[in-house]
FIKOLZA-1660 file (N, C-alpha, C; in steps of 0.1 Angstrom, whole numbers, plus 5000, padded with zeros to 4 digits):
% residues 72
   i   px   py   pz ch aa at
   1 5008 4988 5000  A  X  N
   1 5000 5000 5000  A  X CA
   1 5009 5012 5000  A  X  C
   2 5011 5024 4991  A  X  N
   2 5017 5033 4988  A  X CA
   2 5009 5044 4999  A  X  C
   3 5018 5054 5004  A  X  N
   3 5011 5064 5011  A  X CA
   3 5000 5072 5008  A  X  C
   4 5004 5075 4993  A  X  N
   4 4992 5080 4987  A  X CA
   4 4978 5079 4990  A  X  C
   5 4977 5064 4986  A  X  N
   5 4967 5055 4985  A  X CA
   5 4960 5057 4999  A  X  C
   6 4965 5060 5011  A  X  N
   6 4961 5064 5024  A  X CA
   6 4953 5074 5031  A  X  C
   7 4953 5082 5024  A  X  N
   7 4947 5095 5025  A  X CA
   7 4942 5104 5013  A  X  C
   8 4934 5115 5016  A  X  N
   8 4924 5119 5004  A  X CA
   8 4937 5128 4997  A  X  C
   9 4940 5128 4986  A  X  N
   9 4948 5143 4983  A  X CA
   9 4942 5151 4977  A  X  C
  10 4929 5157 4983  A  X  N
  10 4923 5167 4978  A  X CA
  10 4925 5174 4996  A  X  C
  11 4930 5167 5003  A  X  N
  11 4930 5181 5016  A  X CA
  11 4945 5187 5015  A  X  C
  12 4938 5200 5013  A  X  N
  12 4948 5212 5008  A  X CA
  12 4958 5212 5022  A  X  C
  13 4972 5214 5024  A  X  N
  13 4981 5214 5031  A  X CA
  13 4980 5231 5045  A  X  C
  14 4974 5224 5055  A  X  N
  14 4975 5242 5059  A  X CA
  14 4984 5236 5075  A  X  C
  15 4984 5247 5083  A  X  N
  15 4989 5242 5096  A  X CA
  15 4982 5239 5104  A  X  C
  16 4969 5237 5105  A  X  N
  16 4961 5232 5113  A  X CA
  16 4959 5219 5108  A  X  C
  17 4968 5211 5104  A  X  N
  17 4963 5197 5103  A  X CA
  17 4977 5194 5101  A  X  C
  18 4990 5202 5106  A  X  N
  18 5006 5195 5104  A  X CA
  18 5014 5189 5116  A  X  C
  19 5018 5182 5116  A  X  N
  19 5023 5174 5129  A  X CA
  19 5028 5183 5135  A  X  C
  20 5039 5194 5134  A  X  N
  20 5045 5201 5138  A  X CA
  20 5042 5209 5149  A  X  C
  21 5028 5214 5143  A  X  N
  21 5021 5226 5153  A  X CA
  21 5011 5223 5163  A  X  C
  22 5008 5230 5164  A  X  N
  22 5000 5229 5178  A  X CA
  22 4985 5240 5181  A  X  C
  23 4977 5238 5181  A  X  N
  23 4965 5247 5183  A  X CA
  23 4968 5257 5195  A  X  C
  24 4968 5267 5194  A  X  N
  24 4968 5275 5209  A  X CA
  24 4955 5274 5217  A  X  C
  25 4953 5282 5227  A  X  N
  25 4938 5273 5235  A  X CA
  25 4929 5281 5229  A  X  C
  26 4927 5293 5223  A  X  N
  26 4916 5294 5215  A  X CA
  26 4914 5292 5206  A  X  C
  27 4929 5286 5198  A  X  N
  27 4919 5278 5183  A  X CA
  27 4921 5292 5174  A  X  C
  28 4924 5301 5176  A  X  N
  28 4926 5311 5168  A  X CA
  28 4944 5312 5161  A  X  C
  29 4951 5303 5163  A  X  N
  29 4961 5303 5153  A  X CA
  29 4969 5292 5157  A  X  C
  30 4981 5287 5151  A  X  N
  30 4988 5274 5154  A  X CA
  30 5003 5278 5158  A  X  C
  31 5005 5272 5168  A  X  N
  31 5022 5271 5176  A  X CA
  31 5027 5265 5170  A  X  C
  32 5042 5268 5162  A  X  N
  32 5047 5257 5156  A  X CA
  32 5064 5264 5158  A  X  C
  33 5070 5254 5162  A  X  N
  33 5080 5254 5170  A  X CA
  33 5095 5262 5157  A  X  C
  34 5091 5260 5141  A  X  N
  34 5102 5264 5134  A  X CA
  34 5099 5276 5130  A  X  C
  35 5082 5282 5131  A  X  N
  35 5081 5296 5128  A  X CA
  35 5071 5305 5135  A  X  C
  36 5069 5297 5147  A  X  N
  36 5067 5306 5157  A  X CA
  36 5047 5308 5155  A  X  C
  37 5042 5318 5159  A  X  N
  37 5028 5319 5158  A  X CA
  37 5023 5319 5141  A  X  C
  38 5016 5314 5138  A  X  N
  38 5009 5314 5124  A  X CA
  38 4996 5308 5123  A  X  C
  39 4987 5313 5117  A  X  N
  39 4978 5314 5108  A  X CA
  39 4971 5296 5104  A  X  C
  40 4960 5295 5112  A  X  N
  40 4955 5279 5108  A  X CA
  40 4958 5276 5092  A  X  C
  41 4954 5288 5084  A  X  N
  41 4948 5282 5067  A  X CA
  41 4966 5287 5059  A  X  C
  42 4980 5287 5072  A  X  N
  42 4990 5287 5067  A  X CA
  42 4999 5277 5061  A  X  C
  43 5010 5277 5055  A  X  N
  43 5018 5262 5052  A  X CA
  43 5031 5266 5047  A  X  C
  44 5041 5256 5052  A  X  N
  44 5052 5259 5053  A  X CA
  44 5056 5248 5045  A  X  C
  45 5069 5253 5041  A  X  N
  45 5078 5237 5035  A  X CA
  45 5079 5224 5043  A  X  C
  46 5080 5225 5052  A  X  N
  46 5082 5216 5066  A  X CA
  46 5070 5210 5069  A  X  C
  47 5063 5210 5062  A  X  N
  47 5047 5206 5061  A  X CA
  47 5045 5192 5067  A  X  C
  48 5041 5184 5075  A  X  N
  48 5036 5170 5075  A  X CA
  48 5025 5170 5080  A  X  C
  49 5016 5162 5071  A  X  N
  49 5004 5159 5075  A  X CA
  49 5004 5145 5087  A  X  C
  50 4998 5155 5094  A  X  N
  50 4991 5147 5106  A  X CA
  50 4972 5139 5107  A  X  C
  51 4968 5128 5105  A  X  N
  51 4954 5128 5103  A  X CA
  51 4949 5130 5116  A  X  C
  52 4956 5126 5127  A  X  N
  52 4949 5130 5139  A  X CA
  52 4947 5144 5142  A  X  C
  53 4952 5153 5134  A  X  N
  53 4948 5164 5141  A  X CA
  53 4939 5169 5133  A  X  C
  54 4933 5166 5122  A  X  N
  54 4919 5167 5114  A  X CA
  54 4907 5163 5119  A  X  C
  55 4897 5170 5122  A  X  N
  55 4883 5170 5122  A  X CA
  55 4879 5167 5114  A  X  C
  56 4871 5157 5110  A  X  N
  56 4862 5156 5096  A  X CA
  56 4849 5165 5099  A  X  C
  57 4843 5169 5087  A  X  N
  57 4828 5173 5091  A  X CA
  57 4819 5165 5090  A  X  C
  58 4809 5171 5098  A  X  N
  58 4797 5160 5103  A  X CA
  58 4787 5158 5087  A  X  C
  59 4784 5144 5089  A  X  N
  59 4777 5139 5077  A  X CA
  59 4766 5140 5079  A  X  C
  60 4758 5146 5065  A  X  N
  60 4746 5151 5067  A  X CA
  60 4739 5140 5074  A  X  C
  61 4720 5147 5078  A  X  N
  61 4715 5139 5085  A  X CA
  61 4706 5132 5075  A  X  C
  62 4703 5120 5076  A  X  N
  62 4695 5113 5066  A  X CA
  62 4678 5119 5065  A  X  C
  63 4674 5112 5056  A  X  N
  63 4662 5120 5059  A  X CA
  63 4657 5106 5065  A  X  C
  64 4645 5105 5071  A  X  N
  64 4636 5098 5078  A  X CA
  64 4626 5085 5069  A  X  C
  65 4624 5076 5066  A  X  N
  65 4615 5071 5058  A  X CA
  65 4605 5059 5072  A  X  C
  66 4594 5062 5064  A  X  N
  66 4585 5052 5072  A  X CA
  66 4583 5041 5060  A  X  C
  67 4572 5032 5064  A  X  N
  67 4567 5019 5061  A  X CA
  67 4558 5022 5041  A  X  C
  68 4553 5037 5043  A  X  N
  68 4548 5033 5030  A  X CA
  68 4559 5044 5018  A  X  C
  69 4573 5046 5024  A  X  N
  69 4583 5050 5008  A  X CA
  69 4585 5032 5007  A  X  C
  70 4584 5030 5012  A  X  N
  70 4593 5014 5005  A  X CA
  70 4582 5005 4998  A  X  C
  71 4562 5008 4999  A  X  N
  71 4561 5003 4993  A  X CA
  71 4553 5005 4977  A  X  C
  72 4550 4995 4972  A  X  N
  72 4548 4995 4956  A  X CA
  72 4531 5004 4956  A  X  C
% end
């Protein structure tokens, strides 16, 4: 299994999702130890994606069906 193959590569590289950094406690920017305070939707060369530190978004809610969509 190639790395690739492991994850989506449509998620754009920012610092809120790089191993490196670190959330501050309000979530209003990222601590990262080689350039200091920066910007969640930022990215650096030094980039690694971390999946743990991704949130996915919530999947929509289904809609509800009773007894007569299913029948003929």
């Amino acid at each position: 299994m190639f790395r690739q193959d492991l994850f989506d590569p449509a998620i754009e590289p920012c610092c809120a999702y790089c191993a490196h950094g670190a959330p501050t406690q309000d979530g209003a920017s990222i601590l990262c130890p080689r350039h200091g305070v920066m910007l969640p939707g930022d990215r650096c060369r030094k980039y690694l994606y971390d999946p743990l530190s991704r949130v996915p978004s919530r999947q929509p809610r289904l809609p509800s069906f009773d007894a007569k969509d299913f029948s003929l």
